[in-house]
C-alpha positions in Angstrom: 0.0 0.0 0.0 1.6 3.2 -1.3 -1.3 5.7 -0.7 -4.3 5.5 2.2 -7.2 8.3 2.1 -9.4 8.0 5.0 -12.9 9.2 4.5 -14.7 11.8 6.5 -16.9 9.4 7.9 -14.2 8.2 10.1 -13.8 9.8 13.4 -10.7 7.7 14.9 -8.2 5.3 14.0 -7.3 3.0 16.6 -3.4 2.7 17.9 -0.7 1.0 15.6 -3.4 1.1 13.1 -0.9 1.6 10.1 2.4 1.0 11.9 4.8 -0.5 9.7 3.3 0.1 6.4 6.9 0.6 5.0 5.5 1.1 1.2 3.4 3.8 2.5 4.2 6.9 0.8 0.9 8.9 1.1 -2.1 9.6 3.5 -5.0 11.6 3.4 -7.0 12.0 6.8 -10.6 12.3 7.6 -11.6 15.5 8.4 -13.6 14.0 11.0 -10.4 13.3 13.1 -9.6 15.4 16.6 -6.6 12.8 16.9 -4.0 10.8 15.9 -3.2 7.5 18.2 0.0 6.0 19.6 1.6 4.5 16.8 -0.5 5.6 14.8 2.0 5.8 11.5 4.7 4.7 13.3 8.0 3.3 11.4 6.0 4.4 8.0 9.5 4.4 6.3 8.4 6.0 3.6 6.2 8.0 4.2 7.1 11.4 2.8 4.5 13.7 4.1 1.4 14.5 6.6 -0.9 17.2 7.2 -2.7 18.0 10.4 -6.1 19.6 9.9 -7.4 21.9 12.1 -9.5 20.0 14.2 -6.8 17.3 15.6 -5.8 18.3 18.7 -3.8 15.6 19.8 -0.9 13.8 18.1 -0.2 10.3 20.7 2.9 8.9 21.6 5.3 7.6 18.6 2.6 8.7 16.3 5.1 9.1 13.5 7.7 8.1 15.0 11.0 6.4 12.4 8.8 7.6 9.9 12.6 8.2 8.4 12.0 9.8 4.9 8.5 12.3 6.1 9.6 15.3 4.6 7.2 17.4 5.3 5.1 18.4 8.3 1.5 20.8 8.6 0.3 21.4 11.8 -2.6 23.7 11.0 -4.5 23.2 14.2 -4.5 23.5 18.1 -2.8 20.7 19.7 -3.3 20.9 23.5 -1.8 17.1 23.5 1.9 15.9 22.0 2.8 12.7 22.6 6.0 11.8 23.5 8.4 10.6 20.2 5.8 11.7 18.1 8.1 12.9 15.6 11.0 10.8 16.9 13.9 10.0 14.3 12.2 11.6 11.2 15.7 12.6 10.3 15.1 13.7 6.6 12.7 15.9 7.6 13.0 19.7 5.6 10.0 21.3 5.9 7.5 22.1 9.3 4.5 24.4 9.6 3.0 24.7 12.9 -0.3 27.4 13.7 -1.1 25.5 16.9 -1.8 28.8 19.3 -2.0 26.6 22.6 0.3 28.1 25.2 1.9 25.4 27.7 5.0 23.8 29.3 5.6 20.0 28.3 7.2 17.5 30.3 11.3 17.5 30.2 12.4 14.3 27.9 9.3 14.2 25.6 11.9 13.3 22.4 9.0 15.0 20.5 11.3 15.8 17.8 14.7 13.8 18.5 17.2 13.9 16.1 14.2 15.3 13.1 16.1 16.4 9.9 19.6 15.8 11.3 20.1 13.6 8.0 19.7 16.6 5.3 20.6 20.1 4.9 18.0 20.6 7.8 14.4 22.0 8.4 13.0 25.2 7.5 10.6 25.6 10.3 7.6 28.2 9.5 5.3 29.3 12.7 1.8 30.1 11.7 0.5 33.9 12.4 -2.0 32.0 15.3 1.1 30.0 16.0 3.0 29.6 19.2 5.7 27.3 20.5 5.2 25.8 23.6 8.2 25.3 26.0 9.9 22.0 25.7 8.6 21.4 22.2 11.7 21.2 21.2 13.8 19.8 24.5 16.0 17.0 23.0 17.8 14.1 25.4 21.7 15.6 24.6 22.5 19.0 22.4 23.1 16.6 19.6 19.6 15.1 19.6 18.1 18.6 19.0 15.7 18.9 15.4 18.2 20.3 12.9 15.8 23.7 12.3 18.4 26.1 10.4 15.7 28.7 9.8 12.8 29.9 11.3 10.1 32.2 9.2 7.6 33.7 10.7 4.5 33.8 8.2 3.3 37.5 7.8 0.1 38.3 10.1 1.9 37.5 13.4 2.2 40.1 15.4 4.3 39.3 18.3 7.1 36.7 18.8 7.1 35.2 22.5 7.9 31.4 21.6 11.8 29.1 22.8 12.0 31.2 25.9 12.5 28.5 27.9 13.1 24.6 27.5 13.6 24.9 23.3 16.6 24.0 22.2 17.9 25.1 18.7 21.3 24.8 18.6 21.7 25.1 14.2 19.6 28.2 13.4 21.4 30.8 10.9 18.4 32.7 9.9 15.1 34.4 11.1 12.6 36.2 9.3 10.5 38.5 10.7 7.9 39.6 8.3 6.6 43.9 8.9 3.1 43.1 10.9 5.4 42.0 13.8 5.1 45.0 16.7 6.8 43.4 19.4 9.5 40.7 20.7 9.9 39.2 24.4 12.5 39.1 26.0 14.8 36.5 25.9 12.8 34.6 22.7 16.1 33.5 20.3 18.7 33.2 23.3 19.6 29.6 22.1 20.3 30.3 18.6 23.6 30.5 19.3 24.6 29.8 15.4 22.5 32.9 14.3 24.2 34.3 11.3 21.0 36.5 9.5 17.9 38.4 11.0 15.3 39.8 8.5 13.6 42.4 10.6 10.5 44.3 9.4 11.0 47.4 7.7 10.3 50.6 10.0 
């Protein structure tokens, strides 16, 4: 099986439904779905990419987990719920939208996003205008386990930056883009960047 569309008469898939489906390159979800289970997709090998409608709200434990050539990532929702590993070892991994505008703290060793896109020339990650970035999101075990996010964008709209104060660790960024309907920055937001090379500030 190479491609999977679930219709929108499905409301849930059960855990480990399609886990080891390593042929799988494709998957469409119901838009009936508020979340994906524990395993869900997990060691999908091929798998190349996944988009998160706005209704899902929780993404479970390992849910793509060793999903090892997802290249892409849409998070267009509001998670409330992450799941520990649930990106875990997508290590070709280039490309990750989030808009999830849930503020929170998550637990210390979640491996949410362990080693993602340490293969490849590393992830362009793009927060949504509603977006924010909880602490801990991006926590990994040891420095080296941290996603490999070289650039952040932030997609025009936003209007303040407040996300990786605390608990994010991004250790490869060279460039931020701030688009011009940005008014304000906290404190502290990009002190772990410490491989910054470019800022694109808006225009004053």
């Amino acid at each position: 099986i190479t491609n999977i569309v679930i219709p929108n008469t499905v409301t849930s898939v059960g855990a480990g439904s399609f886990r080891n489906a390593k042929a799988l390159q494709y998957v469409t979800l119901s838009t009936s779905m508020t979340a994906i289970a524990n395993s869900t997709f997990q060691n999908c090998v091929n798998l190349k990419k996944v988009e998160l409608h706005e209704k899902i709200s929780k993404i479970g434990i390992s849910a793509f987990s060793c999903c090892t050539e997802m290249k892409t990532v849409r998070i267009l929702g509001d998670v409330s719920n992450w799941g520990n590993n649930a990106f875990y070892r997508c290590e070709n991994l280039t490309s990750l939208y989030i808009n999830s505008s849930v503020v929170g703290t998550l637990y210390n060793e979640n491996y949410i996003f362990y080693n993602a896109g340490i293969n490849g020339n590393g992830i362009t990650l793009t927060i949504g205008a509603d977006g924010y970035i909880p602490d801990g999101l991006f926590e990994p075990l040891h420095a080296v386990n941290a996603p490999k996010i070289m650039s952040i964008v932030i997609e025009n709209g936003a209007t303040e930056i407040k996300y990786f104060s605390n608990y994010n660790y991004l250790p490869y960024v060279t460039n931020i883009t701030i688009p011009n309907s940005v008014t304000s920055i906290a404190c502290g937001v990009f002190s772990g960047c410490i491989k910054l090379e470019n800022i694109t500030l808006p225009f004053v």
